[in-house]
C-alpha positions in Angstrom: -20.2 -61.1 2.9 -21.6 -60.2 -0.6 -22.8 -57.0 0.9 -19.1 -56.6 2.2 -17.9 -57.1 -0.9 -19.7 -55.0 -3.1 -19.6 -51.8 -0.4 -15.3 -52.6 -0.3 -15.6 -52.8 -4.4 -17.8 -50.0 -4.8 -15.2 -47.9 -2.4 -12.3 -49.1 -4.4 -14.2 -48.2 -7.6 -14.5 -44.7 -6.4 -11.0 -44.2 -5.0 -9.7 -45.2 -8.4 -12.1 -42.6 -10.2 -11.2 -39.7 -8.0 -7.1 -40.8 -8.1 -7.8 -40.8 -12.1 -10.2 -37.7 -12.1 -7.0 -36.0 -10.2 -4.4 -37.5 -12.3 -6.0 -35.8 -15.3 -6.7 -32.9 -14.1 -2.7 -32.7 -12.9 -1.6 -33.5 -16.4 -3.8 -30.8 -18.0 -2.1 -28.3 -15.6 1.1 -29.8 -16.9 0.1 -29.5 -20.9 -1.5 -25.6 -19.9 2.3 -25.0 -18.0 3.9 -26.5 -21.7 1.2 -24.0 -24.1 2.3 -21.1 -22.0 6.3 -21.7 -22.0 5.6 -22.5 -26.1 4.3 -19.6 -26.4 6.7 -17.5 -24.8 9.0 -19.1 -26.7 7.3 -18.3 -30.1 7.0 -14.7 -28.8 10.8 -14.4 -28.3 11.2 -16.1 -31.9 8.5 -13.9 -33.5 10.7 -10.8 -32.1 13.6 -11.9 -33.3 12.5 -13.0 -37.0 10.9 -9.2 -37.0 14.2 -7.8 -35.8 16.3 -6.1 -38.5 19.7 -7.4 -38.7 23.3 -6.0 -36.8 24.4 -4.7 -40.1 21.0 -2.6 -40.4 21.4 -1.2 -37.3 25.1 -0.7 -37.0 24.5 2.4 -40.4 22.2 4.3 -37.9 23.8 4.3 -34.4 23.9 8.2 -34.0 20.5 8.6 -35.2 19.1 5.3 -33.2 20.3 7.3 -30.0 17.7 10.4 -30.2 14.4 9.7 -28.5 11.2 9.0 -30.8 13.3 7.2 -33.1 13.4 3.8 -34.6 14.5 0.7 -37.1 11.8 -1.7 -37.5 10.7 -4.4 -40.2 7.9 -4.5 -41.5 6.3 -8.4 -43.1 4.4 -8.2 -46.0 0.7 -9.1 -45.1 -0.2 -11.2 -48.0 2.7 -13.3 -46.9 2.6 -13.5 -43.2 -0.9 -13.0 -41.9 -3.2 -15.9 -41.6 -6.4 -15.2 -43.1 -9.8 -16.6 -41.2 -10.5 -19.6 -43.3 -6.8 -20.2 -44.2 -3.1 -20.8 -41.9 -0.6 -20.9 -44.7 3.2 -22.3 -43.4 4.5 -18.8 -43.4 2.0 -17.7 -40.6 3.3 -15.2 -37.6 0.9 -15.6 -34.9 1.2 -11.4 -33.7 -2.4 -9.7 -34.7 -1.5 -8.9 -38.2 1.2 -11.2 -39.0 4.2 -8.5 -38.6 3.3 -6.1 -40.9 2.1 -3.6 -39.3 3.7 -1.0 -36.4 2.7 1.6 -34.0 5.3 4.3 -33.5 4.2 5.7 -30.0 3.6 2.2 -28.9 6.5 0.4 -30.3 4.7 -2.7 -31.2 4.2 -4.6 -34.7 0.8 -6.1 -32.8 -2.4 -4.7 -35.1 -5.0 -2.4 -32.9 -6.0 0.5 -32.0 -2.5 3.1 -32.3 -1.4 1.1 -35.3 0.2 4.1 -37.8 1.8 2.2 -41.0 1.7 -1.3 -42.7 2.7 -3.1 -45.6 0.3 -4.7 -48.1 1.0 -6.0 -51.6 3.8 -3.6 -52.0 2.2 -0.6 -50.4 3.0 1.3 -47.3 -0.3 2.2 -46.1 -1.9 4.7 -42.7 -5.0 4.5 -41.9 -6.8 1.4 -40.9 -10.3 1.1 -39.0 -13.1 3.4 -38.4 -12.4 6.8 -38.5 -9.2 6.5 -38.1 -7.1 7.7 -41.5 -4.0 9.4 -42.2 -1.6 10.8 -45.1 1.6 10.4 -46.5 3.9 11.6 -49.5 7.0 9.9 -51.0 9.9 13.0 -50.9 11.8 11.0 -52.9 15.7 9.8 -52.6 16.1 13.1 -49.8 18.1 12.8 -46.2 15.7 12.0 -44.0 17.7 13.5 -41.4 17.2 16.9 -42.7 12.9 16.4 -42.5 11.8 18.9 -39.7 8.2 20.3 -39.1 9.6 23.4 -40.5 11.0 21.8 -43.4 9.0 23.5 -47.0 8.6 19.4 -47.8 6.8 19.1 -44.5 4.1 21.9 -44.3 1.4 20.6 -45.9 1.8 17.6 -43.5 2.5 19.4 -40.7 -0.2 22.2 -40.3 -2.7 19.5 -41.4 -6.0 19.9 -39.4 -8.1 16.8 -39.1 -11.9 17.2 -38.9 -13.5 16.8 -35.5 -16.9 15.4 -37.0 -18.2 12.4 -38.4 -19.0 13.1 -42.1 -16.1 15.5 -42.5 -13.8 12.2 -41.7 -15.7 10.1 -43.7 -14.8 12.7 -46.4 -11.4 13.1 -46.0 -10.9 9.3 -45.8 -11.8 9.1 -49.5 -10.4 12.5 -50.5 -6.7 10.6 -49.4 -8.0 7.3 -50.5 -7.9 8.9 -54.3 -5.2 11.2 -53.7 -4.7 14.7 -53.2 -2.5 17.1 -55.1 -1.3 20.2 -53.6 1.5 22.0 -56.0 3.4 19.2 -57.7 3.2 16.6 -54.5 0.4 13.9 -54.3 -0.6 12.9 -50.8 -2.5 9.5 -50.6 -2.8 7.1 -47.8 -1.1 4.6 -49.7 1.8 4.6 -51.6 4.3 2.2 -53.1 7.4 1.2 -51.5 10.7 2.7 -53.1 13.9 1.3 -51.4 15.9 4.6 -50.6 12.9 7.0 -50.6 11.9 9.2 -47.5 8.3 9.6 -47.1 6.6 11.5 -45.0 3.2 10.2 -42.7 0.5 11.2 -40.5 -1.5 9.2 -38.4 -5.0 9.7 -37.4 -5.9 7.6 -34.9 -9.6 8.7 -33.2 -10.0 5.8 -31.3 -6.3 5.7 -29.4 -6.6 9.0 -29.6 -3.1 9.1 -31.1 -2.2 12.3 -33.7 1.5 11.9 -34.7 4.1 13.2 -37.7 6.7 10.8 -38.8 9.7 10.6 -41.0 10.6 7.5 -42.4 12.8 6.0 -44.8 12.8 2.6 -46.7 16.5 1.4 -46.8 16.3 -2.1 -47.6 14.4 -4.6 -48.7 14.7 -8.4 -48.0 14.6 -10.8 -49.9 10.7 -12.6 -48.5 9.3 -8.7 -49.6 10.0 -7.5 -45.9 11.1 -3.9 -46.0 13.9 -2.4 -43.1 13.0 1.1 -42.3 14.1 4.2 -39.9 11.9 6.5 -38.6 11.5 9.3 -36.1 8.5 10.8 -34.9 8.9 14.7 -35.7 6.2 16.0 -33.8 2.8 15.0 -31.5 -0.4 16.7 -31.8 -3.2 16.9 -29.5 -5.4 14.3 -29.2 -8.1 13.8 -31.8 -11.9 13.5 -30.2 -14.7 13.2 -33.2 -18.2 13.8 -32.8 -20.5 11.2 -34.2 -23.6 11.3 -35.9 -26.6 10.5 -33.8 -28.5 8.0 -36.2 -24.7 6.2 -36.3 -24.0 6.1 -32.6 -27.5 4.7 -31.8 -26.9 2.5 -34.4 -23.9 0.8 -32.8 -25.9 0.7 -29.8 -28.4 -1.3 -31.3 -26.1 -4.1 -32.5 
């Protein structure tokens, strides 16, 4: 009987285990089901916090109909992006925290194809690697009048970027201190002006992206996020660099 006993106990010991092991495992389906409808949900708010407002978009509604064209908001990073040792309460979960945005893409996300973000009061191209860019601040001028063409444009425009390593490397610090041709400065940062049309040109080696844009600051809120309208005025072909040998075997290495 004790054998009985112990063989029916040890049974029932087991059936209870499994039911348990099963019951857990269930739930943690449930609580993965809840993460992924949470975050869908914070997606949808993210977008909609980053989202300029009616009254922005109802001023541009002829110009927001043309292809390669935009109005986006841009967050300023020292704000919004969580740092790796530190969440602050204002933190947007998107790579980059909202301020930064990829024209041909269409997405605020940071990466690879990322043209323009916002940083301490500075609109800024160029961000990882080789990758670099330029832009110039045209002052309080339509942007709608801004073509490849345009005399304010050509510098930007007929801009060659270098096709080796050390030539990159180069010009990353020639536009990192600025470069004056006639009486405009080209940098690859400049401060924001609220009104101002600058012109940019991204760089982009690795997404082997190589775009002109035209974009102008026309408000700014009031948490230091800036409403602008852009339109891409023209696409390059795709920039390939060659690498130095000592630097590619190097990354290798790692």
């Amino acid at each position: 009987m004790k054998r009985i006993f112990a063989t029916t106990l040890f049974s029932a010991v087991l059936s209870m285990m499994a039911i348990s092991a099963f019951a857990q495992s269930e739930s943690r389906d449930e609580v993965l089901k809840q993460i992924e409808t949470k975050r869908a949900e914070l997606a949808a708010l993210e977008k909609k916090f980053l989202s300029p407002s009616e009254e922005d978009r109802a001023a541009y509604p002829d110009f927001l109909s043309q292809s390669d064209s935009g109005l986006i908001r841009l967050l300023p990073r020292e704000v919004y992006e969580s740092e790796s040792y530190k969440i602050n309460k204002k933190t947007i979960v998107i790579r980059g925290g909202g301020s930064y945005y990829s024209f041909l893409l269409r997405t605020h996300e940071y990466g690879d194809g990322t043209d323009v973000g916002l940083d301490s009061g500075h609109l800024r191209v160029g961000f990882a690697g080789f990758n670099f860019g330029i832009m110039t601040n045209l002052g309080n001028v339509p942007f709608e009048e801004i073509m490849p063409e345009h005399p304010f444009a050509h510098f930007v425009s007929t801009y060659s970027p270098p096709l080796k390593e050390p030539e990159v490397r180069s010009e990353q610090m020639r536009f990192g201190r600025g470069v004056t041709v006639g009486d405009t400065i080209y940098r690859n940062s400049l401060p924001v002006e609220v009104n101002s049309t600058y012109l940019l040109r991204s760089i982009d080696y690795y997404a082997k992206e190589n775009v002109m844009v035209v974009l102008r600051v026309v408000r700014k809120d009031t948490d230091g996020s800036v409403i602008i309208v852009w339109k891409i005025l023209k696409k390059y072909p795709q920039p390939e660099v060659t690498r130095n040998k000592e630097t590619a075997q190097s990354t290798l290495d790692k």
